[in-house]
C-alpha positions, 0 to 999 in steps of 0.5 A, a space after each residue: 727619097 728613092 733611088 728611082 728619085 735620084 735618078 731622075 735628079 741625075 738624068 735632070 743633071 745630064 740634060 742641063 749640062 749636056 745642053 747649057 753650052 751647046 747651041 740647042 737650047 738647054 731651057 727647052 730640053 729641061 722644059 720637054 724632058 721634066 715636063 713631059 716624062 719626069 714631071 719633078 713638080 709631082 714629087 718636089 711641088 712647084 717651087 721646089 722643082 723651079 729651085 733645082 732646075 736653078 741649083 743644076 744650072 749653078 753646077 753647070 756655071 761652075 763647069 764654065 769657071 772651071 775651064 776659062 779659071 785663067 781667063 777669069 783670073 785676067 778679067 778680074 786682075 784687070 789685066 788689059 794686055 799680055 806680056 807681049 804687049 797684044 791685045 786681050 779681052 777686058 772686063 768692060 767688053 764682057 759688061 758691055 755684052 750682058 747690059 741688054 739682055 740683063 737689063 731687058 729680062 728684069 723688065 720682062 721677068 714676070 711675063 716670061 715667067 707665066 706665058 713663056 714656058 711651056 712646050 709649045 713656045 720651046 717648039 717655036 724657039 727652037 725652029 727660029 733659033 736653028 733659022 738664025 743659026 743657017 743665016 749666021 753660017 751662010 753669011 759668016 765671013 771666010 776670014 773673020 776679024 776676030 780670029 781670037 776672043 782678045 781680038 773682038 772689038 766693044 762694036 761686036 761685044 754689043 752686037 752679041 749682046 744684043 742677040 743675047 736678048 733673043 734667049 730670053 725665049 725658051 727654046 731660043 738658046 742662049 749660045 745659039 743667039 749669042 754664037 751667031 750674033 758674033 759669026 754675023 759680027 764678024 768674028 770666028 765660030 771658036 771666038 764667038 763661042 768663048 766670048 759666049 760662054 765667058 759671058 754666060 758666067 756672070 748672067 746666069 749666076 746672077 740670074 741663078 742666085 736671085 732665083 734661089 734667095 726667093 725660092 729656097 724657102 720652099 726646098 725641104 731637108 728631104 729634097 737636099 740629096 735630090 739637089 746635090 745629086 743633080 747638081 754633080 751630075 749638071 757640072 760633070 756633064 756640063 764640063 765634058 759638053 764644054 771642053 768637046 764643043 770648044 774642040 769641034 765649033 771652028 769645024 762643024 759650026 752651026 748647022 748641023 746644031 740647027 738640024 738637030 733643033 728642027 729635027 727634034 721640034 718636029 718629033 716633039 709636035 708629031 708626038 705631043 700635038 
Protein backbone atom coordinates (compact mmCIF):
# COMPACT_ATOMS: atom_id res chain seq x y z
CA UNK A 1 0.00 0.00 0.00
CA UNK A 2 1.41 3.69 -1.02
CA UNK A 3 1.93 6.46 0.81
CA UNK A 4 -0.63 8.35 -1.29
CA UNK A 5 -3.14 5.58 0.00
CA UNK A 6 -2.13 6.51 3.40
CA UNK A 7 -3.00 9.72 3.15
CA UNK A 8 -6.15 9.39 1.94
CA UNK A 9 -6.76 6.86 5.26
CA UNK A 10 -5.37 9.79 7.24
CA UNK A 11 -7.61 12.76 5.61
CA UNK A 12 -10.76 9.75 5.96
CA UNK A 13 -9.57 9.97 9.78
CA UNK A 14 -9.49 13.78 9.97
CA UNK A 15 -12.91 14.02 8.58
CA UNK A 16 -14.86 11.58 11.07
CA UNK A 17 -13.05 12.87 13.78
CA UNK A 18 -13.31 16.51 13.24
CA UNK A 19 -17.15 16.07 12.21
CA UNK A 20 -18.28 12.91 14.67
CA UNK A 21 -18.94 15.55 17.54
CA UNK A 22 -19.84 18.32 15.96
CA UNK A 23 -23.27 19.39 15.04
CA UNK A 24 -22.77 18.95 11.13
CA UNK A 25 -23.01 15.61 10.29
CA UNK A 26 -20.06 13.23 10.20
CA UNK A 27 -21.95 10.32 8.12
CA UNK A 28 -22.59 13.05 5.53
CA UNK A 29 -19.05 14.51 5.14
CA UNK A 30 -17.80 10.89 5.07
CA UNK A 31 -20.46 10.21 2.33
CA UNK A 32 -19.54 13.70 -0.03
CA UNK A 33 -15.55 13.64 0.85
CA UNK A 34 -14.85 9.66 0.09
CA UNK A 35 -17.41 9.33 -2.59
CA UNK A 36 -17.03 12.33 -4.47
CA UNK A 37 -13.16 12.68 -4.37
CA UNK A 38 -11.21 9.76 -2.54
CA UNK A 39 -13.52 7.04 -3.67
CA UNK A 40 -12.03 4.20 -0.80
CA UNK A 41 -14.09 1.68 -2.48
CA UNK A 42 -12.03 1.80 -5.80
CA UNK A 43 -8.99 0.65 -4.12
CA UNK A 44 -10.18 -1.30 -0.88
CA UNK A 45 -13.86 -3.15 -2.57
CA UNK A 46 -17.08 -2.23 -1.35
CA UNK A 47 -16.92 -4.06 2.04
CA UNK A 48 -13.49 -3.33 3.00
CA UNK A 49 -14.26 0.35 2.55
CA UNK A 50 -17.70 0.07 4.47
CA UNK A 51 -15.56 -1.74 7.35
CA UNK A 52 -12.82 1.34 7.71
CA UNK A 53 -15.24 3.85 7.89
CA UNK A 54 -16.37 1.53 10.86
CA UNK A 55 -12.96 1.05 12.27
CA UNK A 56 -12.40 5.22 12.02
CA UNK A 57 -15.34 5.76 14.08
CA UNK A 58 -14.29 3.42 16.63
CA UNK A 59 -11.04 5.78 16.90
CA UNK A 60 -13.36 8.58 17.53
CA UNK A 61 -15.51 6.73 20.11
CA UNK A 62 -12.19 6.12 22.07
CA UNK A 63 -11.72 9.99 21.90
CA UNK A 64 -15.20 10.52 23.79
CA UNK A 65 -14.19 7.68 26.78
CA UNK A 66 -10.86 9.38 26.88
CA UNK A 67 -12.28 12.81 27.99
CA UNK A 68 -15.65 11.70 29.98
CA UNK A 69 -13.09 8.46 31.52
CA UNK A 70 -14.32 9.85 35.31
CA UNK A 71 -17.71 10.04 33.91
CA UNK A 72 -17.98 6.68 32.71
CA UNK A 73 -16.14 5.43 36.06
CA UNK A 74 -19.30 7.11 38.01
CA UNK A 75 -21.62 5.44 35.53
CA UNK A 76 -20.46 2.00 35.49
CA UNK A 77 -19.53 2.20 39.45
CA UNK A 78 -23.28 2.90 39.66
CA UNK A 79 -22.65 5.69 41.71
CA UNK A 80 -26.32 7.75 42.09
CA UNK A 81 -24.98 11.07 44.03
CA UNK A 82 -21.87 12.90 44.95
CA UNK A 83 -20.35 13.36 47.96
CA UNK A 84 -22.24 16.38 48.92
CA UNK A 85 -25.20 14.56 48.54
CA UNK A 86 -26.40 16.43 45.03
CA UNK A 87 -27.54 14.94 42.24
CA UNK A 88 -25.50 13.12 39.44
CA UNK A 89 -26.36 11.56 35.83
CA UNK A 90 -27.19 7.63 36.62
CA UNK A 91 -26.51 4.78 34.13
CA UNK A 92 -30.52 4.12 33.88
CA UNK A 93 -31.02 8.12 32.39
CA UNK A 94 -28.19 7.15 29.92
CA UNK A 95 -30.32 3.86 28.60
CA UNK A 96 -33.44 5.36 28.75
CA UNK A 97 -31.93 7.99 26.20
CA UNK A 98 -30.47 5.08 23.56
CA UNK A 99 -33.83 2.96 23.84
CA UNK A 100 -35.65 4.65 20.48
CA UNK A 101 -33.26 5.21 18.53
CA UNK A 102 -31.35 1.87 19.05
CA UNK A 103 -34.48 -0.13 18.89
CA UNK A 104 -35.71 1.87 15.75
CA UNK A 105 -32.31 1.37 13.69
CA UNK A 106 -32.39 -2.29 13.89
CA UNK A 107 -35.91 -2.38 12.29
CA UNK A 108 -34.77 -0.17 9.74
CA UNK A 109 -31.07 -1.18 9.46
CA UNK A 110 -31.45 -2.70 5.81
CA UNK A 111 -33.33 0.12 4.35
CA UNK A 112 -31.20 2.62 5.43
CA UNK A 113 -28.35 0.61 4.50
CA UNK A 114 -29.67 0.53 0.46
CA UNK A 115 -31.78 3.77 0.08
CA UNK A 116 -30.30 6.08 2.47
CA UNK A 117 -26.67 6.77 1.67
CA UNK A 118 -25.89 8.79 -0.77
CA UNK A 119 -25.32 12.67 -1.90
CA UNK A 120 -28.39 13.18 -2.46
CA UNK A 121 -30.26 12.27 1.01
CA UNK A 122 -27.01 13.94 3.00
CA UNK A 123 -28.16 17.23 1.21
CA UNK A 124 -31.64 16.86 2.64
CA UNK A 125 -30.47 15.90 5.90
CA UNK A 126 -28.15 18.71 6.34
CA UNK A 127 -30.65 21.37 5.45
CA UNK A 128 -33.50 20.08 7.78
CA UNK A 129 -30.92 19.42 10.49
CA UNK A 130 -29.30 22.92 10.27
CA UNK A 131 -33.67 24.09 10.40
CA UNK A 132 -33.96 22.02 13.81
CA UNK A 133 -31.07 23.51 15.03
CA UNK A 134 -32.47 27.47 14.28
CA UNK A 135 -35.81 26.23 15.93
CA UNK A 136 -34.02 24.79 19.14
CA UNK A 137 -31.74 28.11 19.33
CA UNK A 138 -34.65 30.43 18.98
CA UNK A 139 -36.89 28.62 21.32
CA UNK A 140 -34.20 27.83 23.76
CA UNK A 141 -34.92 29.01 27.42
CA UNK A 142 -32.87 31.92 29.15
CA UNK A 143 -32.63 30.12 32.21
CA UNK A 144 -32.65 26.42 31.31
CA UNK A 145 -33.64 23.60 33.90
CA UNK A 146 -30.77 21.58 33.50
CA UNK A 147 -28.01 24.13 33.78
CA UNK A 148 -25.46 20.60 34.39
CA UNK A 149 -25.65 16.88 32.74
CA UNK A 150 -26.28 15.69 36.75
CA UNK A 151 -29.22 18.09 36.66
CA UNK A 152 -31.21 16.51 33.46
CA UNK A 153 -34.38 14.71 34.55
CA UNK A 154 -35.53 10.83 32.69
CA UNK A 155 -38.50 13.22 30.82
CA UNK A 156 -35.40 15.16 29.05
CA UNK A 157 -33.37 11.65 28.69
CA UNK A 158 -36.35 10.46 26.38
CA UNK A 159 -36.88 13.60 24.76
CA UNK A 160 -33.25 13.45 23.57
CA UNK A 161 -33.65 10.11 22.77
CA UNK A 162 -36.54 10.60 20.74
CA UNK A 163 -34.73 13.29 18.69
CA UNK A 164 -31.83 10.99 18.35
CA UNK A 165 -34.21 8.79 15.96
CA UNK A 166 -33.67 11.77 13.40
CA UNK A 167 -29.90 10.64 13.00
CA UNK A 168 -30.61 7.85 11.52
CA UNK A 169 -30.84 10.01 8.13
CA UNK A 170 -27.50 10.50 6.74
CA UNK A 171 -26.99 14.20 6.93
CA UNK A 172 -29.28 14.55 10.11
CA UNK A 173 -26.30 14.47 12.63
CA UNK A 174 -26.56 12.62 15.51
CA UNK A 175 -25.36 15.77 18.03
CA UNK A 176 -27.53 18.13 15.74
CA UNK A 177 -30.62 15.98 16.69
CA UNK A 178 -29.86 15.05 20.05
CA UNK A 179 -28.09 19.16 21.11
CA UNK A 180 -31.49 20.25 20.34
CA UNK A 181 -33.74 17.83 21.23
CA UNK A 182 -32.23 18.68 24.80
CA UNK A 183 -32.04 22.82 24.27
CA UNK A 184 -36.19 22.28 23.08
CA UNK A 185 -36.01 19.97 26.68
CA UNK A 186 -35.05 22.46 28.63
CA UNK A 187 -31.64 22.03 29.11
CA UNK A 188 -28.32 24.26 28.63
CA UNK A 189 -26.44 24.00 25.37
CA UNK A 190 -23.09 22.43 27.33
CA UNK A 191 -25.51 19.96 29.22
CA UNK A 192 -27.46 18.98 26.19
CA UNK A 193 -24.14 18.52 24.43
CA UNK A 194 -22.47 16.29 27.43
CA UNK A 195 -25.34 14.29 27.71
CA UNK A 196 -25.21 13.85 23.72
CA UNK A 197 -21.73 12.64 23.48
CA UNK A 198 -22.33 10.50 26.76
CA UNK A 199 -24.67 8.70 24.97
CA UNK A 200 -22.99 8.82 21.53
CA UNK A 201 -20.46 5.93 23.36
CA UNK A 202 -22.51 2.96 23.94
CA UNK A 203 -24.55 3.49 20.58
CA UNK A 204 -22.21 3.71 18.33
CA UNK A 205 -19.71 1.36 19.54
CA UNK A 206 -22.61 -1.31 19.56
CA UNK A 207 -23.32 -0.11 16.34
CA UNK A 208 -19.50 0.03 15.27
CA UNK A 209 -18.92 -3.65 16.79
CA UNK A 210 -21.67 -5.62 15.14
CA UNK A 211 -20.75 -3.94 11.73
CA UNK A 212 -17.18 -5.10 12.05
CA UNK A 213 -18.07 -8.85 12.97
CA UNK A 214 -20.03 -9.15 9.82
CA UNK A 215 -17.51 -7.28 7.73
CA UNK A 216 -13.94 -8.10 8.89
CA UNK A 217 -13.89 -11.04 6.62
CA UNK A 218 -13.52 -8.83 3.68
CA UNK A 219 -10.55 -6.62 5.10
CA UNK A 220 -7.19 -8.27 3.77
CA UNK A 221 -3.38 -8.12 5.58
CA UNK A 222 -2.99 -5.61 2.81
CA UNK A 223 -5.57 -3.08 4.11
CA UNK A 224 -4.48 -3.43 8.00
CA UNK A 225 -1.92 -0.21 7.67
CA UNK A 226 -4.81 1.84 5.88
CA UNK A 227 -7.03 1.00 8.76
CA UNK A 228 -4.46 1.76 11.77
CA UNK A 229 -3.49 4.79 10.00
CA UNK A 230 -7.14 6.24 9.83
CA UNK A 231 -8.01 5.03 12.89
CA UNK A 232 -5.03 7.23 14.83
CA UNK A 233 -5.64 10.13 12.94
CA UNK A 234 -9.98 9.61 13.67
CA UNK A 235 -8.94 9.58 17.77
CA UNK A 236 -6.45 12.42 17.50
CA UNK A 237 -8.74 14.85 15.55
CA UNK A 238 -11.48 13.55 17.18
CA UNK A 239 -10.09 14.34 20.84
CA UNK A 240 -9.07 17.78 19.62
CA UNK A 241 -12.85 18.63 17.98
CA UNK A 242 -14.19 17.51 21.12
CA UNK A 243 -12.35 19.33 24.09
CA UNK A 244 -12.93 22.60 21.60
CA UNK A 245 -16.69 22.22 20.92
CA UNK A 246 -17.13 21.55 24.67
CA UNK A 247 -15.18 24.95 25.51
CA UNK A 248 -17.25 27.00 22.96
CA UNK A 249 -21.17 25.30 22.80
CA UNK A 250 -22.83 27.49 25.99
CA UNK A 251 -21.19 30.53 23.64
CA UNK A 252 -21.58 30.09 20.07
CA UNK A 253 -24.50 27.59 20.21
CA UNK A 254 -26.34 26.07 17.11
CA UNK A 255 -26.47 28.49 14.67
CA UNK A 256 -23.77 29.17 13.13
CA UNK A 257 -23.38 25.08 13.15
CA UNK A 258 -26.39 25.47 11.00
CA UNK A 259 -25.25 28.09 8.63
CA UNK A 260 -22.13 26.18 7.77
CA UNK A 261 -24.70 23.02 6.95
CA UNK A 262 -26.94 25.22 4.68
CA UNK A 263 -24.07 26.84 3.25
CA UNK A 264 -22.34 23.70 2.34
CA UNK A 265 -25.43 21.62 1.17
CA UNK A 266 -25.96 24.49 -1.15
CA UNK A 267 -22.05 24.35 -2.50
CA UNK A 268 -22.24 20.44 -2.93
CA UNK A 269 -25.78 20.79 -5.09
CA UNK A 270 -24.36 23.88 -7.44
CA UNK A 271 -21.03 21.56 -8.00
CA UNK A 272 -22.67 17.96 -8.25
CA UNK A 273 -26.31 18.65 -9.32
Amino acid sequence: MDIITIIKAIILGMVEGLTEFAPVSSTGHMIIVDDTWLKSQEFLGKYAANTFKVVIQLGSILAAVVVFKDRFIDLLGLRGRHRDGQPRLKLTQVIVGLIPAGVLGVLLENYIDEHLFSTATVLIGLVLGALLMIVADVLAKKKPEAQTVDQITYKQAIIVGLFQCLSLWPGFSRSGSTISGGVLSGMSHKAAADFTFIMAVPIMAGASGLSLLKNWQYVTAADIPFFIAGFISAFIFALISIRFFLKLINKIRLVPFAVYRIVLALLIYIVYF
